[in-house]
N, CA, C and O atoms as a GROMACS GRO file, in nm:
protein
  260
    1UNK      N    1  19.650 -10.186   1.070
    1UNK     CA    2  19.658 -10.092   0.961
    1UNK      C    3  19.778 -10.000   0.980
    1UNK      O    4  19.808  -9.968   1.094
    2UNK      N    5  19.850  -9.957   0.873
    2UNK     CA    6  19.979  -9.889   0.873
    2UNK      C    7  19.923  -9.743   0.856
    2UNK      O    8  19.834  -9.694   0.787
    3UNK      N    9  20.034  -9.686   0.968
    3UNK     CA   10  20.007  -9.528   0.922
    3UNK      C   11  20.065  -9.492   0.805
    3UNK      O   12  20.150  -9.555   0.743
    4UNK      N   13  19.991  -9.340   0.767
    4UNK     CA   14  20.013  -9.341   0.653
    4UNK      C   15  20.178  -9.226   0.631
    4UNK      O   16  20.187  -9.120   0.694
    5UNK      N   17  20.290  -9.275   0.535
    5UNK     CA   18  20.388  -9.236   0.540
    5UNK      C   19  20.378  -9.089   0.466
    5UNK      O   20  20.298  -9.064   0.376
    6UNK      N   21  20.470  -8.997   0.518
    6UNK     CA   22  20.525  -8.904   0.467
    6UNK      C   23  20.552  -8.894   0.291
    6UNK      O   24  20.624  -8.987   0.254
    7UNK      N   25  20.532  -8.851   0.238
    7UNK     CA   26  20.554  -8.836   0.092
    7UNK      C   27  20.685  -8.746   0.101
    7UNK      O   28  20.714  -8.671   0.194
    8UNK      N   29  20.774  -8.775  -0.041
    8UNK     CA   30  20.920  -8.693  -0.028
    8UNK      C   31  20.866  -8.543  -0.078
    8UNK      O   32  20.935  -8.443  -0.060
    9UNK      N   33  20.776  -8.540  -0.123
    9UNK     CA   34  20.735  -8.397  -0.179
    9UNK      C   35  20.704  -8.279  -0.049
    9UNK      O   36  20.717  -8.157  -0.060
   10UNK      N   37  20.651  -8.372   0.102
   10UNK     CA   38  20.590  -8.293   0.157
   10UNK      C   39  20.766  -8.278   0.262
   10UNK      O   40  20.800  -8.177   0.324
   11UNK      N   41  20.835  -8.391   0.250
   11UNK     CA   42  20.969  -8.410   0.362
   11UNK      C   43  21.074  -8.332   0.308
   11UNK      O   44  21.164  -8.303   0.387
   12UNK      N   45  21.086  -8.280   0.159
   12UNK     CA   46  21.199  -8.197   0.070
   12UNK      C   47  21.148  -8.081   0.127
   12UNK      O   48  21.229  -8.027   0.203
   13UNK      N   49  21.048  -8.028   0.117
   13UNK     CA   50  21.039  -7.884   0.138
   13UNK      C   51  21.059  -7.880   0.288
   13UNK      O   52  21.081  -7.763   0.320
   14UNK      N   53  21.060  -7.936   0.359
   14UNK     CA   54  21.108  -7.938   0.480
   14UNK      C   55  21.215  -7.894   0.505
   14UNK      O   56  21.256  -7.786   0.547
   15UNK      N   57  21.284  -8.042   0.461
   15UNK     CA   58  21.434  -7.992   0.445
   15UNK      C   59  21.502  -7.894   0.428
   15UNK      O   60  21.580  -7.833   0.502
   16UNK      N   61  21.464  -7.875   0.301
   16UNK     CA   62  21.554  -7.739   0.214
   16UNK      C   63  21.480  -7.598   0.319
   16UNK      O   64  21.550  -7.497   0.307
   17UNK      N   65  21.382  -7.583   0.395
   17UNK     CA   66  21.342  -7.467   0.473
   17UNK      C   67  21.406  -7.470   0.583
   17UNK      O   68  21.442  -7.365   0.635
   18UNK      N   69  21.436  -7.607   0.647
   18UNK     CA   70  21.574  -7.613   0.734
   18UNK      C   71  21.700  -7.546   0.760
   18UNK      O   72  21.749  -7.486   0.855
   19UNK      N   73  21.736  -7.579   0.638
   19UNK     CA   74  21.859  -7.518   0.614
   19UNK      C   75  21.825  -7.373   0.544
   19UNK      O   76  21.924  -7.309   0.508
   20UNK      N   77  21.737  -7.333   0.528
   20UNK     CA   78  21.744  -7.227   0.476
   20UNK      C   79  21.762  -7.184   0.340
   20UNK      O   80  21.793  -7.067   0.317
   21UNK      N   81  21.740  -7.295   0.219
   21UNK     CA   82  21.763  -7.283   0.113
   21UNK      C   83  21.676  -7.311   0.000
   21UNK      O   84  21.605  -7.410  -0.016
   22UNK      N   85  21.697  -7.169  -0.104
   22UNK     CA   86  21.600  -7.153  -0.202
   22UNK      C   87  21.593  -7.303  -0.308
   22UNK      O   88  21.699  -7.366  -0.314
   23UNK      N   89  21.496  -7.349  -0.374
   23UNK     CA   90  21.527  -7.438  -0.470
   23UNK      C   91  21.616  -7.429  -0.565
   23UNK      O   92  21.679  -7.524  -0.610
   24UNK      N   93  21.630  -7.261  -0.617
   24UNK     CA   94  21.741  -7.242  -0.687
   24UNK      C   95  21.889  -7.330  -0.601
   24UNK      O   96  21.945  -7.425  -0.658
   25UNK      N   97  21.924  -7.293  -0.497
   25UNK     CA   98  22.037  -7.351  -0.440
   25UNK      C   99  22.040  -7.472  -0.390
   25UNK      O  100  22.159  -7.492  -0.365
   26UNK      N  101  21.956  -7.599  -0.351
   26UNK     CA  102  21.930  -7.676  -0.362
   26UNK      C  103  21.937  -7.774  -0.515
   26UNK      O  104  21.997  -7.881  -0.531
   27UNK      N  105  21.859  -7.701  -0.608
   27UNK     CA  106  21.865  -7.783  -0.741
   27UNK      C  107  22.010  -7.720  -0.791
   27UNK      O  108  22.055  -7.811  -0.860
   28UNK      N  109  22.067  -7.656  -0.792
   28UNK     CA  110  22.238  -7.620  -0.800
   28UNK      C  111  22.300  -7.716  -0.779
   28UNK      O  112  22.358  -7.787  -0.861
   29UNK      N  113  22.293  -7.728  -0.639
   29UNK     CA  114  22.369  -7.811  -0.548
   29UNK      C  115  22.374  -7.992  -0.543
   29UNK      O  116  22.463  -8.060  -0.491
   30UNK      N  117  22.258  -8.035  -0.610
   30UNK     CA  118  22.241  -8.153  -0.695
   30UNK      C  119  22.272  -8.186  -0.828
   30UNK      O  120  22.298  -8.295  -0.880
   31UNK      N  121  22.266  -8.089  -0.869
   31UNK     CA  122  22.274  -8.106  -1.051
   31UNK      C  123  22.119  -8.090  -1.132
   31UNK      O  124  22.103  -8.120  -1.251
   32UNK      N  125  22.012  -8.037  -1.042
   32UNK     CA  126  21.904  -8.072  -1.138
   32UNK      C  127  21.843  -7.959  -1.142
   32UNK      O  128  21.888  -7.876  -1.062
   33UNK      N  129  21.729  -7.915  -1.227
   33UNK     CA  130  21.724  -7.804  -1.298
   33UNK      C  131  21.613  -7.746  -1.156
   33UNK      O  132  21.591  -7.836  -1.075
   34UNK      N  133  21.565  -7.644  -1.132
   34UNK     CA  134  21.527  -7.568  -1.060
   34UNK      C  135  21.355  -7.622  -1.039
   34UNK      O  136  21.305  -7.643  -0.929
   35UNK      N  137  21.299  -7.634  -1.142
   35UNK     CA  138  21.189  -7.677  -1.207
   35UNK      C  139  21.147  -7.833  -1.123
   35UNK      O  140  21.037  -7.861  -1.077
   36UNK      N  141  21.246  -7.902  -1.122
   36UNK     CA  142  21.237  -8.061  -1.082
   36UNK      C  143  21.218  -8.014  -0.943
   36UNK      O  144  21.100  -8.031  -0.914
   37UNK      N  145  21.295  -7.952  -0.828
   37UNK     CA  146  21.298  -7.914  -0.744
   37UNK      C  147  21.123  -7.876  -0.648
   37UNK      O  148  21.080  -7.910  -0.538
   38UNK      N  149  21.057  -7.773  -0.784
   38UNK     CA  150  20.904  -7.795  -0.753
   38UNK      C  151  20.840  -7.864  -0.754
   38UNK      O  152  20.743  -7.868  -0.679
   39UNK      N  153  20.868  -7.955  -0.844
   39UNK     CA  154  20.758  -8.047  -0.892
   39UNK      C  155  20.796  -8.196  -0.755
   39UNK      O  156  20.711  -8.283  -0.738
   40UNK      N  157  20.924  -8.199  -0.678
   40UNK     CA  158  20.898  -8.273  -0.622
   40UNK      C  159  20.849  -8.239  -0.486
   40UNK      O  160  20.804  -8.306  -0.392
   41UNK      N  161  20.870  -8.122  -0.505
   41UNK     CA  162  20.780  -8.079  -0.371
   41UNK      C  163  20.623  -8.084  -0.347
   41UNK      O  164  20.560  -8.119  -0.247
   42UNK      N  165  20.580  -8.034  -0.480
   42UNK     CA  166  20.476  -8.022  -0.475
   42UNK      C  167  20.387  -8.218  -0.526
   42UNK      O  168  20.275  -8.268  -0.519
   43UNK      N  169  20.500  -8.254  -0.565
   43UNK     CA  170  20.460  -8.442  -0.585
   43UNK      C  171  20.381  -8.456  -0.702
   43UNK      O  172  20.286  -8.534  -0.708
   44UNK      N  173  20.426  -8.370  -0.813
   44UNK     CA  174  20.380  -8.401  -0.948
   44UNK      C  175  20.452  -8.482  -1.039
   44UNK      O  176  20.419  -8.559  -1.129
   45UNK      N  177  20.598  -8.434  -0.973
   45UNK     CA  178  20.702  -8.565  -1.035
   45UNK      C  179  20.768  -8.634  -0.888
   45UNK      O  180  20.782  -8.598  -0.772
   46UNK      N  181  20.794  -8.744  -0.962
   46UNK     CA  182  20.852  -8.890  -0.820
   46UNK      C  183  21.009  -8.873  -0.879
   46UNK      O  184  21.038  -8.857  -0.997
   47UNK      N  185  21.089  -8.879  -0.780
   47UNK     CA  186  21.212  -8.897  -0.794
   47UNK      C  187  21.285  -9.063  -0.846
   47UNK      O  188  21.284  -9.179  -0.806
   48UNK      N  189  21.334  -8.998  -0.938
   48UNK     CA  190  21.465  -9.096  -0.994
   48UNK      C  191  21.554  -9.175  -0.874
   48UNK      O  192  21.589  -9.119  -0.770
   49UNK      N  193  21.571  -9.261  -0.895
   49UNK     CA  194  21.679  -9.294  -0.806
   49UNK      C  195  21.791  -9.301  -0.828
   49UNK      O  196  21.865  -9.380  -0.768
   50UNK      N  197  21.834  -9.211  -0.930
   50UNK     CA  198  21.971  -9.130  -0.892
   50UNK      C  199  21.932  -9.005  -0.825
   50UNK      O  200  22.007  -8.986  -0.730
   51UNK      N  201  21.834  -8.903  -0.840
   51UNK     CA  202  21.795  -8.796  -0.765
   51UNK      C  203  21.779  -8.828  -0.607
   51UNK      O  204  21.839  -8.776  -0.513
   52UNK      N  205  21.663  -8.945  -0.604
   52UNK     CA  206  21.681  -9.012  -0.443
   52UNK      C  207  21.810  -9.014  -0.425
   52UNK      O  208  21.849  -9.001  -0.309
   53UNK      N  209  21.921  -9.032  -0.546
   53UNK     CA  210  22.045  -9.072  -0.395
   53UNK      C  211  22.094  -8.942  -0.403
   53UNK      O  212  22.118  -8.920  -0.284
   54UNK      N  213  22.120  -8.854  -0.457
   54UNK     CA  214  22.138  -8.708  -0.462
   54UNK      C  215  22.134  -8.675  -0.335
   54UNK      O  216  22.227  -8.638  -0.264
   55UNK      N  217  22.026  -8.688  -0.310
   55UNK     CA  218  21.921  -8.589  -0.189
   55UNK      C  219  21.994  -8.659  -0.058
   55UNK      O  220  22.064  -8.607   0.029
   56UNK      N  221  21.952  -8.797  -0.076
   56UNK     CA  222  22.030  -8.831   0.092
   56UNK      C  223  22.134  -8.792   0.082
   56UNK      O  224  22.161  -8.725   0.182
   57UNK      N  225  22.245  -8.799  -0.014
   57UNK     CA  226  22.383  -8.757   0.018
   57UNK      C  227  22.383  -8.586   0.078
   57UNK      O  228  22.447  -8.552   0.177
   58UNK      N  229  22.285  -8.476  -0.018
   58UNK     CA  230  22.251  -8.370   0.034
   58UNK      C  231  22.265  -8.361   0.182
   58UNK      O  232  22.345  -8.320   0.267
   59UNK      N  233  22.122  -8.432   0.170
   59UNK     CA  234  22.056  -8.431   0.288
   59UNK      C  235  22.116  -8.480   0.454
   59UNK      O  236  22.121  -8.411   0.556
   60UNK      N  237  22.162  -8.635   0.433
   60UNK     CA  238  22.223  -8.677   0.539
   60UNK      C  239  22.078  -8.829   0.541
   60UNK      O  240  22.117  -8.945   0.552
   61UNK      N  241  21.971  -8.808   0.532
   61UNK     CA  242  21.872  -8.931   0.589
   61UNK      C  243  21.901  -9.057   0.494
   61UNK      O  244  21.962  -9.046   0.387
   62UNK      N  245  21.857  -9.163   0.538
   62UNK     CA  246  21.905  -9.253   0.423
   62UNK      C  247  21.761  -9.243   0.356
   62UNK      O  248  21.665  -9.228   0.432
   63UNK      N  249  21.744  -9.248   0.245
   63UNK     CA  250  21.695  -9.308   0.105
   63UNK      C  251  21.560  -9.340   0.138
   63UNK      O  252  21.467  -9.273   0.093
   64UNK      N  253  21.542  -9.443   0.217
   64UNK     CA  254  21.377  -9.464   0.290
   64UNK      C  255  21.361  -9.388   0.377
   64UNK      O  256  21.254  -9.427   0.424
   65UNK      N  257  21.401  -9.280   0.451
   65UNK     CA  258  21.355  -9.216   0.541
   65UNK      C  259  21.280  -9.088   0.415
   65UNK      O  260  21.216  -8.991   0.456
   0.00000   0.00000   0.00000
């Protein structure tokens, strides 16, 4: 049986508390509205995969991580 993976909603807010940055500056810093930013944190909306590639480029992890 596979463990069970990380969701990007619970691994974004991670991130962005990492570095130290509000969603306002985060969703800036992508192009997407402030709003999207919650909702993928909180995993009410699933990311696009242009947003997925957003984020790794952000971010640095690749895409499946």
């Amino acid at each position: 049986m596979r463990p069970p993976v990380a969701t990007i909603h619970n691994r974004l807010k991670v991130l962005r508390a990492e570095r130290g940055l509000t969603r306002r500056e985060l969703a800036e810093a992508i192009g997407v509205n402030t709003q999207t930013i919650g909702y993928l944190e909180r995993g009410t909306y699933t990311a696009s995969l242009d947003i997925a590639f957003r984020l790794s480029e952000f971010f640095g992890p690749p895409i499946a991580a």
